[in-house]
C-alpha positions in Angstrom: 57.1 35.7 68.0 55.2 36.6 65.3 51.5 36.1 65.1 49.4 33.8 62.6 47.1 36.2 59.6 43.8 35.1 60.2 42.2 32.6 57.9 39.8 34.8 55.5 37.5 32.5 53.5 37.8 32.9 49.5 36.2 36.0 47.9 35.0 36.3 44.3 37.2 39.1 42.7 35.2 41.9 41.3 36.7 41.6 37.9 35.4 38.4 37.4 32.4 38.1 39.7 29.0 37.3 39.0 26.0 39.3 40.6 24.9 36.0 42.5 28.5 35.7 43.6 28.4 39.2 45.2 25.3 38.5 46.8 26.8 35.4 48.2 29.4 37.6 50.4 26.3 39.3 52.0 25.5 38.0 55.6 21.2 38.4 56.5 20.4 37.9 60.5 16.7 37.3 59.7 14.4 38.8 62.8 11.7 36.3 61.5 9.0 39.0 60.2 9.3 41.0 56.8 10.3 44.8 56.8 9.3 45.0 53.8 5.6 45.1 52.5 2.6 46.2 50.3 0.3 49.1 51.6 -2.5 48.3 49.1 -2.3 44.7 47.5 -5.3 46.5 45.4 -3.5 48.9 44.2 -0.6 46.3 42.8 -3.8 44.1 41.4 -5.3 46.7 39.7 -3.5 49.8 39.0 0.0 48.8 38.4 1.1 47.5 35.3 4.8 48.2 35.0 5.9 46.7 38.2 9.1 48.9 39.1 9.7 47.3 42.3 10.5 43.9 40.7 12.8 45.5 38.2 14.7 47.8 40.4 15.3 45.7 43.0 19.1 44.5 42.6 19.0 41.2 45.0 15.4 40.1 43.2 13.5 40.1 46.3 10.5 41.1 44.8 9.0 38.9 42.5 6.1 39.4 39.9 3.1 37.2 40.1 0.2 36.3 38.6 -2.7 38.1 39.9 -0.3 41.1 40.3 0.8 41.4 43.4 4.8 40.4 44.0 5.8 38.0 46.6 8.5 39.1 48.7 11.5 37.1 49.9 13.1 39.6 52.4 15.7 37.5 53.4 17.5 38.9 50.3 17.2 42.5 51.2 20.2 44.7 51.1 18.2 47.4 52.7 18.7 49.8 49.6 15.2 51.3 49.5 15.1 51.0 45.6 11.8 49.5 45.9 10.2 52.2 47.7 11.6 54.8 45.4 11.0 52.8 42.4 6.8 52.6 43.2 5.5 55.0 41.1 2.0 54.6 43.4 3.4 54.6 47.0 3.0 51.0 47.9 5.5 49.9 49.4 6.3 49.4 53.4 9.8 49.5 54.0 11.5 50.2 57.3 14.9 49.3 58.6 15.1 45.4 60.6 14.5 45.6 64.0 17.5 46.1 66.0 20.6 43.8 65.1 19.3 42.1 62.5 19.3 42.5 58.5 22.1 43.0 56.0 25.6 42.8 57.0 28.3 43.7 54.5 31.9 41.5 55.0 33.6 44.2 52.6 32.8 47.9 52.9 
């Protein structure tokens, strides 16, 4: 007797897939506080004027405000650490989710 496939839920297909389609096949368990964060909200205020971490980001969590510090919608995250990389002063707190929750990829 041969055994049923499971049922697998449509996928976008690379070839033709939007970024906000990719994004779409990326599961968050959200632990309810932010791992991500500004040391300094001075320093984003009054120092920074290119704002690399909204740029580089590739899931738009950070946003660009006015007043000049971004708003952060972690929910997003892919946990790539661009941001942190990316602030030429510093200012960002990232860390890792606390166990068993964040990003979880249903391809690769």
């Amino acid at each position: 007797m041969s055994k049923a496939a499971p049922s697998v839920p449509d996928t976008p297909q690379p070839e033709d897939a939007s970024i906000e389609d990719r994004l779409y096949t990326v599961k968050y368990k959200d632990s309810g506080e932010s791992h991500l964060g500004i040391e300094v909200p001075g320093i984003c205020a009054e120092t920074c004027t290119t704002y690399e971490c909204t740029n580089v980001c590739p899931a738009d969590v950070w946003r660009a405000e006015e007043g000049g510090v971004p708003t952060i919608a972690y929910e997003n995250c892919l946990e790539c650490g661009s941001c942190r990389f990316a602030c030429p002063h510093g200012n960002v707190e990232w860390e890792y989710p606390t166990t068993g929750n964040g990003v979880s990829y249903k391809h690769g």
